[in-house]
C-alpha positions as a printed NumPy array, in Angstrom:
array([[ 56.28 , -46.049, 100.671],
       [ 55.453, -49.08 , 102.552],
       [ 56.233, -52.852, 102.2  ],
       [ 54.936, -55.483, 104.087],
       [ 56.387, -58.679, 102.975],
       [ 54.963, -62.219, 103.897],
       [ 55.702, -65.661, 103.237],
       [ 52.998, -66.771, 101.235],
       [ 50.587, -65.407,  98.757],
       [ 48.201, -66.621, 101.076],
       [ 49.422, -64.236, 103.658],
       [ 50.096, -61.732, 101.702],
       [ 46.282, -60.941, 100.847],
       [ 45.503, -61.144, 104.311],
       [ 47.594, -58.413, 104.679],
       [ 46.054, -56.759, 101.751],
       [ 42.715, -57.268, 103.168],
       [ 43.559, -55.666, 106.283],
       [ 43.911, -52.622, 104.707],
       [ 40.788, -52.717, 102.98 ],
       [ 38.85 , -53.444, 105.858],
       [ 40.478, -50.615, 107.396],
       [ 39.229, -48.225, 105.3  ],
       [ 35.52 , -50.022, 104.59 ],
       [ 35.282, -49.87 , 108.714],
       [ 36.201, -46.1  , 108.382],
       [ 34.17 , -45.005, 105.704],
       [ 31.056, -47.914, 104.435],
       [ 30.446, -45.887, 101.523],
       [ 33.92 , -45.813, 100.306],
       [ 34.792, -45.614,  96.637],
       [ 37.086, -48.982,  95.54 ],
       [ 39.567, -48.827,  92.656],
       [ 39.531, -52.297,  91.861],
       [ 42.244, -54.934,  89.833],
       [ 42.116, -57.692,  87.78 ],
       [ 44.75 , -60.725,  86.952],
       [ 46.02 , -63.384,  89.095],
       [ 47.184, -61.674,  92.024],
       [ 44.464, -59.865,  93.562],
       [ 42.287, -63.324,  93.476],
       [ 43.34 , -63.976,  96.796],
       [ 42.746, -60.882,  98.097],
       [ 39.521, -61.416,  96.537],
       [ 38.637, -64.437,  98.214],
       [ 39.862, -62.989, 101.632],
       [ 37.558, -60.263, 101.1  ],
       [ 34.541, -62.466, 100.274],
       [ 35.04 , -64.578, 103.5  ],
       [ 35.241, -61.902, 105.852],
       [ 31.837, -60.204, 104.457],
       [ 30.402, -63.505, 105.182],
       [ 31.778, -63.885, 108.663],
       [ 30.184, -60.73 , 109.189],
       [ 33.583, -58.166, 109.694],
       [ 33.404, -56.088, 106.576],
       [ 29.752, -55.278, 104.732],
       [ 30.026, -53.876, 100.932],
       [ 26.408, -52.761, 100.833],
       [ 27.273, -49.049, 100.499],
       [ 30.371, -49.609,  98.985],
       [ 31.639, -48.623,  95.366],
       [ 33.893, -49.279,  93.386],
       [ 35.709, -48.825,  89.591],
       [ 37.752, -50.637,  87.751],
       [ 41.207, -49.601,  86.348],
       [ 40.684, -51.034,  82.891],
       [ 38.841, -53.029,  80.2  ],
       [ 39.641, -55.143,  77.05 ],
       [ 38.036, -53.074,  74.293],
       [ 36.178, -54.757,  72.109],
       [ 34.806, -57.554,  74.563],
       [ 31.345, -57.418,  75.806],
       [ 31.05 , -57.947,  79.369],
       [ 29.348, -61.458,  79.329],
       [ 32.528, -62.469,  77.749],
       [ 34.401, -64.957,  79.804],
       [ 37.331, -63.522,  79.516],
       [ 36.393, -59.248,  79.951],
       [ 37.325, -57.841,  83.145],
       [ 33.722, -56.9  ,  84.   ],
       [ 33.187, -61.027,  83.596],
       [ 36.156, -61.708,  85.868],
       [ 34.761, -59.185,  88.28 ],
       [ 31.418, -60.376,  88.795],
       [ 33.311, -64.114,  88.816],
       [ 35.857, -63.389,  91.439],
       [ 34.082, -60.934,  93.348],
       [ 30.749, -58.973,  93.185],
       [ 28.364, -62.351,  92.665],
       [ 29.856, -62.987,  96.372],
       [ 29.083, -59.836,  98.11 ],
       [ 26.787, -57.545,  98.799],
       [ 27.507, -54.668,  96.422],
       [ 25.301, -53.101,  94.602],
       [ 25.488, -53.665,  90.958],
       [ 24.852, -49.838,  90.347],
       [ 27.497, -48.774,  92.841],
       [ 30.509, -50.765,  89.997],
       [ 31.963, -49.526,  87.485],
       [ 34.146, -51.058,  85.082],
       [ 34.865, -49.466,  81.865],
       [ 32.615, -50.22 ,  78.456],
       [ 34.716, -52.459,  75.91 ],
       [ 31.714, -51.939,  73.676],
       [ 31.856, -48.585,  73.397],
       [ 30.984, -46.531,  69.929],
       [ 32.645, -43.648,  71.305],
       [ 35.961, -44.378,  73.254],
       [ 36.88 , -40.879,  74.124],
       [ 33.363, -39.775,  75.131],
       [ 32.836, -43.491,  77.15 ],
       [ 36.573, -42.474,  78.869],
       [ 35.563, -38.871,  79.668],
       [ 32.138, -40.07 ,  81.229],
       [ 34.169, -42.458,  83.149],
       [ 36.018, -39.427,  84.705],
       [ 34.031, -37.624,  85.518],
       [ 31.736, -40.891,  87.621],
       [ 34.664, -41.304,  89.844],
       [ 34.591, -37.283,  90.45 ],
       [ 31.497, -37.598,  91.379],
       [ 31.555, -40.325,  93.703],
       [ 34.579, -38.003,  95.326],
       [ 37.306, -39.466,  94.294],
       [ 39.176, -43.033,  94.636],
       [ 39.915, -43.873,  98.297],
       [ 41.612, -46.659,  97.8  ],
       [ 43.01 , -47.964,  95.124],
       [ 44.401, -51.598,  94.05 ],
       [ 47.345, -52.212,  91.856],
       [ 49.023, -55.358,  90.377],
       [ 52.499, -55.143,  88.153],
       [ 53.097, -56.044,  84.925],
       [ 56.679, -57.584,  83.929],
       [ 56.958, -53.952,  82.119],
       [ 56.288, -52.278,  84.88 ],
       [ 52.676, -51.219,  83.278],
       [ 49.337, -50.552,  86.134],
       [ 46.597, -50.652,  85.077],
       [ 47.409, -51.02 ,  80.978],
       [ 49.616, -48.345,  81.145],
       [ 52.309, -49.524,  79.24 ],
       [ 55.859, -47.996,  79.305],
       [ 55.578, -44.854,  77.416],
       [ 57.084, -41.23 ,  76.621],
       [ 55.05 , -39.463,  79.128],
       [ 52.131, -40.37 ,  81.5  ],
       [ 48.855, -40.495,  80.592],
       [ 46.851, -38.33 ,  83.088],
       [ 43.536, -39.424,  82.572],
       [ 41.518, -42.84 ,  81.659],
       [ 42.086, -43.429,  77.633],
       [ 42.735, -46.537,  74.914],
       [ 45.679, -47.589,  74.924],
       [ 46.99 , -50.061,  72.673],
       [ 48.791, -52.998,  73.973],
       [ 52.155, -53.813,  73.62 ],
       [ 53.765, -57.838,  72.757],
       [ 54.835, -58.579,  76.179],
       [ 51.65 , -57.8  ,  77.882],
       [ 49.511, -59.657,  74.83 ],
       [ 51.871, -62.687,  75.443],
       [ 51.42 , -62.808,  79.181],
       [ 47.229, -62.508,  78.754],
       [ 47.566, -65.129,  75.724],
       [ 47.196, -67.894,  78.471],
       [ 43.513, -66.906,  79.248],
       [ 42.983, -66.862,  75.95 ],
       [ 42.941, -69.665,  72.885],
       [ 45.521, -67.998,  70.59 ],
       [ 47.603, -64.825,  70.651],
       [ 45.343, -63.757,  67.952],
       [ 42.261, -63.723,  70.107],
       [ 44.018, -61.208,  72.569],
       [ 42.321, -57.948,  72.356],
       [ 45.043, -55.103,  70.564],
       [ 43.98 , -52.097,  72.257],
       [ 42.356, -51.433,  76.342],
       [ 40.499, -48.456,  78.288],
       [ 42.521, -47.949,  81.476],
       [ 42.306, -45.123,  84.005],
       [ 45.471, -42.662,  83.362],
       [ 48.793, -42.995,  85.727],
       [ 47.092, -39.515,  86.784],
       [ 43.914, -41.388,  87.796],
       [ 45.748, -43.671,  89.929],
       [ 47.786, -41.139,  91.681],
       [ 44.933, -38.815,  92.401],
       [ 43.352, -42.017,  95.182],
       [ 44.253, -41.332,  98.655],
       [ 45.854, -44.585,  99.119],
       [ 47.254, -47.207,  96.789],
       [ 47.788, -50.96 ,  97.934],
       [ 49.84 , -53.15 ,  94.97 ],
       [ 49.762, -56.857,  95.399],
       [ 52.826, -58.186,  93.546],
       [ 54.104, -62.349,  94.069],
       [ 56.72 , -64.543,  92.727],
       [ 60.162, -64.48 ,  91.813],
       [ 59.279, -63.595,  88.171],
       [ 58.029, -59.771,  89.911],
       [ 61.245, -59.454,  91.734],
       [ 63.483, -57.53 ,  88.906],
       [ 60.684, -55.155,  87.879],
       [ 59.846, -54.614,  91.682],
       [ 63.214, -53.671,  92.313],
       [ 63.207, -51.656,  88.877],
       [ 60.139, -49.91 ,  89.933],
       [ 60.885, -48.642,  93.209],
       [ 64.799, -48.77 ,  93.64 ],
       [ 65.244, -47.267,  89.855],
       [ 64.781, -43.551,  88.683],
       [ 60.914, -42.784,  88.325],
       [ 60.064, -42.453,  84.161],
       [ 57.169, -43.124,  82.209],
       [ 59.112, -45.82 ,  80.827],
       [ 58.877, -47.873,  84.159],
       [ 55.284, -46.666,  84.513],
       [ 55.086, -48.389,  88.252],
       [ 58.05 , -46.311,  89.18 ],
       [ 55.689, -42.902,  89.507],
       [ 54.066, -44.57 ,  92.261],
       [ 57.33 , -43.691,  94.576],
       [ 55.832, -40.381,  94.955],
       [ 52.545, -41.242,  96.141],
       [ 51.877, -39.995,  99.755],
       [ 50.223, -43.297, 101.165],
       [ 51.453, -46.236,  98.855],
       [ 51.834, -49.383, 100.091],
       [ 53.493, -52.689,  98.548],
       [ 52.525, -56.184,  99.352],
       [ 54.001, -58.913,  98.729],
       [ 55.22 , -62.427,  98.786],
       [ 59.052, -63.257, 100.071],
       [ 59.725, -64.42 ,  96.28 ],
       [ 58.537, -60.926,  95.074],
       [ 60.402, -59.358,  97.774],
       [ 63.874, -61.237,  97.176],
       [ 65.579, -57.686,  95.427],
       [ 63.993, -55.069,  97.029]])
């Protein structure tokens, strides 16, 4: 495990960014797993402005993302395939065929899930894969469980994690119940993971997540045994680590 720490969000997805170009330079049609929320925005926006200065090109690049709201249809503001196309593939060159982000609208969940599988296996596998944290400790929506789900499935979502979406959202009530999300098994199996994690408010699960015992009830905490796993993050995050 590696942490670079900076002093800044700012910085920190510069850092973030390095790595990605790293591995876009290395392979152009490299397979993306890709994050939504608040922190990888920045990272986002670093990305975006180096395609356009002409040091990283997503033409051949793909990508999938770790999770969806079920029961949203993409156009809606507030699904992660909206948020996507928001925050990051209306600025780039990617090609809308070459992301994935899995189908809220789905009539058959487990079938939609299984077909999701098996795209990634296709495409090789996940080289490298983007995290955030949730206060829970939940990637992806992987919430603190019993065991760890291997492979990409509904999951229903738990108070906490409804509470800290509600502010995108009118009411608690209009907060989806249930998500797809690629499996803790998923995750593991990219080559290398990059989490973005900043502010104070991620320091205690930080530390809980990588200075703690690994269980499925800190689902962050598997991540200690990844081969090529790398933490960024702000000073604030940082402060317990």
């Amino acid at each position: 495990m590696k942490i670079l720490k900076a002093p800044t969000k700012e910085e920190a997805a510069r850092l973030a960014a390095d790595l990605f170009e790293d591995v876009i330079r290395e392979n152009p049609n490299c397979v993306l797993g890709l994050a939504t929320g608040s922190s990888p925005v920045p990272l986002y926006q670093e990305l975006i402005a180096r395609e356009k200065a002409g040091k990283i090109d997503f033409s051949a690049v793909r990508s999938a993302n770790l999770d969806e709201y079920k029961g949203l249809a993409p156009d809606h503001p507030q699904s992660y395939r909206y948020f996507m196309q928001e925050n990051l593939f209306d600025h780039i060159s990617i090609r809308p065929e070459n992301t994935i982000v899995p189908d809220g609208l789905a009539k058959d969940g487990e079938v939609m899930c299984a077909a999701y599988e098996e795209k990634i296996r296709a495409w090789g596998g996940i080289d490298l894969q983007l995290l955030g944290i949730g206060h829970d400790g939940h990637i992806g929506f992987n919430e603190p469980d019993t065991h760890f789900p291997r492979f990409t499935h509904e999951t229903a979502l738990l108070e906490i994690t409804r509470r800290a979406n509600q502010r995108f959202f009118s009411s608690l009530d209009e907060v989806p119940r249930a998500a797809y999300t690629m499996g803790v098994g998923t995750v593991m199996a990219a080559r290398r993971i990059v989490m973005v994690a900043n502010g104070e408010d991620k320091a205690e699960i930080l530390k809980k997540s990588f200075c703690g015992p690994v269980t499925p009830e800190v689902p962050a905490s598997i991540l200690q045994f990844h081969p090529d796993f790398t933490l960024v993050c702000d000073e604030a995050a940082a402060k317990l680590l």
